[in-house]
N, C-alpha and C positions, 0 to 999 in steps of 0.2 A: 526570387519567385515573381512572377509577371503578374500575377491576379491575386488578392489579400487572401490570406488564410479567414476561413469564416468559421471549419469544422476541426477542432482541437481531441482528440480524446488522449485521456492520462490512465496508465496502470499504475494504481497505486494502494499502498498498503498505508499503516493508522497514522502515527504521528508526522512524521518525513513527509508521506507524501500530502499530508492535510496543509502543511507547514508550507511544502514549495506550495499547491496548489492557492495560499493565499496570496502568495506573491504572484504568479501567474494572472489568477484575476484580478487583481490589483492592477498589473499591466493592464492589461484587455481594458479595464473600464478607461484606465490614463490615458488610452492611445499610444505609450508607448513602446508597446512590441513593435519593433522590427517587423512590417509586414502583415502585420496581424489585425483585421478589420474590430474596430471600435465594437461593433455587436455581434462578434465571434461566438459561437455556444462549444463550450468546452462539458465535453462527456468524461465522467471517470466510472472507470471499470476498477472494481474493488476489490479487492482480495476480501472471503471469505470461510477462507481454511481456519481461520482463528476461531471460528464462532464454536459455542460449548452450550450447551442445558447445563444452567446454575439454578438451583431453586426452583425446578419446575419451569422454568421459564428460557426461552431462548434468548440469548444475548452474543452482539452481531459486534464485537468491539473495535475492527476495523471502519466498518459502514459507519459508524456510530461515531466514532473519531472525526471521519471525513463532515457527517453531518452537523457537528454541533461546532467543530471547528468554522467551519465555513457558515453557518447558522449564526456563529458570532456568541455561539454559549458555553464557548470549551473553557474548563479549568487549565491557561498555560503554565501556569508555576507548576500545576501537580502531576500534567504535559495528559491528562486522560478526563474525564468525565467532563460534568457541569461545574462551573465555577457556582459561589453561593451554595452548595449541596450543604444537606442535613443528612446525617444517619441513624435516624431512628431506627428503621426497620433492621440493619445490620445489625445495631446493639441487641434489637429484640431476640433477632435470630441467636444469635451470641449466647444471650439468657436463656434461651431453652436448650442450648449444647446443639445446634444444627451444624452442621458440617455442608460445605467448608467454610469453615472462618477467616482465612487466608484471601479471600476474595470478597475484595467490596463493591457491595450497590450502593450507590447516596439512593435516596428517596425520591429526588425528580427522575433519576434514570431508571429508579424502579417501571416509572409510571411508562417510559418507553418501550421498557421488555414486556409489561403485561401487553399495552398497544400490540404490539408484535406478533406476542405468544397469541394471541386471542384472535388474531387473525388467521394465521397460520394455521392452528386447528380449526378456524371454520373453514378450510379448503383453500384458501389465497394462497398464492407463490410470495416466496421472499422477494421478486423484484414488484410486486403489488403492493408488497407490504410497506418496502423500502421508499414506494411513491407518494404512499399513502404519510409515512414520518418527516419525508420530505416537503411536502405539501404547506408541515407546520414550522419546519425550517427554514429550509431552503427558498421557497419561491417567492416570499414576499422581500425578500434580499436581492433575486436574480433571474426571478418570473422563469421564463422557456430559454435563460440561456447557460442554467446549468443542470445538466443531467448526475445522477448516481444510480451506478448501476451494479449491482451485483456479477461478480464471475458466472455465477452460476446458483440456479434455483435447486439444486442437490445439497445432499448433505456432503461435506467435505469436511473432515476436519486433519489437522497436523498433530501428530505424535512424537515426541524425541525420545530418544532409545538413550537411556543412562547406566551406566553398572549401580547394580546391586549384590553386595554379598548376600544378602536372605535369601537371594532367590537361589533354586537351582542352576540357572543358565549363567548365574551373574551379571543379568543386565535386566531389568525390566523398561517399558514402552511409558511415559506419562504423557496426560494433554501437555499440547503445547503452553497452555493458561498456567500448569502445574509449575512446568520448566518457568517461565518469564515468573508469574508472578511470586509464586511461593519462592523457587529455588533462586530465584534471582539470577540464571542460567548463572551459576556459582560452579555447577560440575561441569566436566566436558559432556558435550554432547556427541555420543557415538555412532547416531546415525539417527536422518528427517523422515519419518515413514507419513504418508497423506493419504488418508485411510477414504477411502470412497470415491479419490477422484478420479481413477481410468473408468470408473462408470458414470461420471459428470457430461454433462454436458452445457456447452457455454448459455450464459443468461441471456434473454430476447434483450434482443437490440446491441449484445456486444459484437455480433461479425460484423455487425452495420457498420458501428460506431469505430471499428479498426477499418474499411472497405470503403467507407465514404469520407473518412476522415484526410483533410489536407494538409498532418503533422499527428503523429503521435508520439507520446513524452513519458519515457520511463523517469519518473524523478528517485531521486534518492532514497527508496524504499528497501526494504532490507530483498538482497537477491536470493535467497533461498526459500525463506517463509512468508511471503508477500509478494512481491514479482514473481517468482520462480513458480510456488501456489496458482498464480492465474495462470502462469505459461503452459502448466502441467494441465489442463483442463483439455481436453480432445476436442484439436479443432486450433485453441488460443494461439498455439506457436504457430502453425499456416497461416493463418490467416493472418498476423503479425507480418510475417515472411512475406506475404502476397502481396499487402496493402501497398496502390503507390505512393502516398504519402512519405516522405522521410520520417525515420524514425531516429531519434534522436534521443540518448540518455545522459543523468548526472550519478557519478558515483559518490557511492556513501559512505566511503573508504575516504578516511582526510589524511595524511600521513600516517597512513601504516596501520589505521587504526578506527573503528566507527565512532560517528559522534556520538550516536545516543543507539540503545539498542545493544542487543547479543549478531549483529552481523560475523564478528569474527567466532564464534563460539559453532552455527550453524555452518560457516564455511570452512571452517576444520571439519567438521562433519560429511563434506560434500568432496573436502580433497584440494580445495580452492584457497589460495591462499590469499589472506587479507591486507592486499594490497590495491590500490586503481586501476592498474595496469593486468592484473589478476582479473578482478570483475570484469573488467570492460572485456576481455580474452574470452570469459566463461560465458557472456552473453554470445560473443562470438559478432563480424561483420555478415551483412546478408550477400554480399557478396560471396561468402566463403560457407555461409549455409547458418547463419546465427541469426537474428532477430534485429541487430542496429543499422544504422549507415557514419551517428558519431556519438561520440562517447566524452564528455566533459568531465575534464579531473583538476582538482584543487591546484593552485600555483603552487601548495607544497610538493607538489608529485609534475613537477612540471618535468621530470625527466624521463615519464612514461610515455611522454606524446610519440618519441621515435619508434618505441615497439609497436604500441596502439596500431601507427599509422603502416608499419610494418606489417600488421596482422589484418590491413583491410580495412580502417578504420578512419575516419576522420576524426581528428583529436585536436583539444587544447585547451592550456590552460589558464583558469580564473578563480576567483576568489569563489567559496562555494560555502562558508560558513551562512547561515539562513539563520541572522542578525537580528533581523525587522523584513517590512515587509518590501521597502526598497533596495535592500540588499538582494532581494530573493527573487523580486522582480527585474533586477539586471542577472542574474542567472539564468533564466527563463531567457532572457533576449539574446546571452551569448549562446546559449542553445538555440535556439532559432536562427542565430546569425553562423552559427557549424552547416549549417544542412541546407542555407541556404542557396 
């Protein structure tokens, strides 16, 4: 690349991509991205489709993820909330019999979803709101050179279709929250329904942030409920298509199999099979009408590079387990160093 990357934006979904994203800015502050100017602002566009009314209250667990991870207050052992949480309010809810009890608020992330909810109904859009949480996160960490941005200020959320005998049909629709958290995506999942999003429309500042960007980075975010969620947004996948930036992805498929997450459970559902070589196909090259230019798959799957590169694709392979944070920040570089 002749002139340093300055404008980064990342699609990404909760754990995975919070995870690469620390390594990424980990790089940027080191200097040592591959090309990558020292006060680069990296925008993420967030997947949204997770989000659920629990308790009266809107809770955004992606956005949330990305924020407290990078905010430096994520729970990593328990890979979700605030470390240090209390649960009082969960227990109390518990004691009056509220439903559902399946789903836990600690008591500091309570305080975020009321912040939220209480915006929201006074008229704010969720990417107001999300600026406003940020504000007490993120900027005193990384001031104007990290963005989070929402897909999209609509409701969107994801359903997974499971059998059920009780029912007439033999299958009923649950949130996605149902599937992850309750069932432990334990049953097959029979098909991804995303209830609101052909009337979505993308969140301000996301065409920009694909349009003006000089690298965008799908990281290892689950491709159906996450990546796929923001692709599906009218508008996301053109404008992904258009952007001149390379686009450049890591799969989350490590041998045969995802590291964390229901990946393979939702691409059975899609028809896709859970392998590197599979994703990287199902995103597709934009040369052939897909979303990538390359596609990074683990040295275990190092015998996918031939098809990949077969199907349009710049490929290769590298260590991709996201260890620490200088493990994750040389992933970030050999992706950078594909599409360069």
């Amino acid at each position: 690349m002749d002139s340093p990357l300055r404008a980064i934006t990342v699609l990404s979904g909760g754990t995975g991509g919070a995870r690469f994203l620390e390594g990424l800015l980990a790089g940027v502050r080191a200097g040592t991205l591959p090309g990558v100017s020292p006060d680069a602002v990296v925008t993420v566009v967030a997947n949204t489709a997770d989000d659920v009314w629990m308790h009266g209250l809107k809770i955004c667990p992606d956005l949330d993820t990305v924020m407290y991870t990078l905010g430096d207050g994520s729970d990593h052992e328990r890979g979700w909330g605030l470390r240090d949480e209390t649960w009082s309010v969960k227990a109390e809810l518990e004691a009056y019999g509220v439903e559902p009890t399946w789903f836990g608020l600690g008591d500091r992330d309570v305080a975020t979803h009321l912040v939220r909810t209480q915006m929201l109904e006074a008229g704010y859009p969720l990417s107001a709101v999300t600026q406003a949480l940020c504000d007490r996160w993120l900027a005193p960490r990384f001031g104007d050179a990290l963005r989070l941005l929402p897909m999209t200020d609509d409701r969107v959320e994801t359903h997974v279709v499971i059998a059920d005998e009780a029912e007439p049909s033999g299958r009923r629709a649950v949130h996605f929250q149902e599937y992850w958290v309750r069932l432990h995506a334990s049953v097959p999942a029979e098909q991804v329904v995303v209830v609101g999003q052909g009337d979505a429309t993308p969140g301000p500042g996301v065409l920009e942030a694909l349009a003006e960007a000089d690298l965008v980075v799908v990281p290892p975010s689950n491709p159906v409920v996450s990546v796929g969620t923001i692709l599906g947004v009218p508008g996301l996948r053109e404008a992904l298509r258009a952007t001149p930036a390379p686009v450049v992805g890591l799969s989350p498929i490590v041998g045969g199999h995802h590291v964390r997450g229901m990946a393979e459970q939702v691409l059975a559902a899609i028809g896709v099979q859970a392998s590197a070589e599979a994703v990287g196909r199902h995103y597709g090259a934009r040369s052939e009408g897909g979303v990538l230019d390359g596609w990074l798959v683990d040295t275990r799957d190092a015998g996918a590079v031939p098809g990949l590169e077969a199907a349009g694709l710049r490929a290769a392979a590298v260590p991709l387990m996201m260890t620490d944070e200088t493990a994750t920040a040389a992933m970030a570089a050999a992706a950078i160093d594909l599409v360069s």
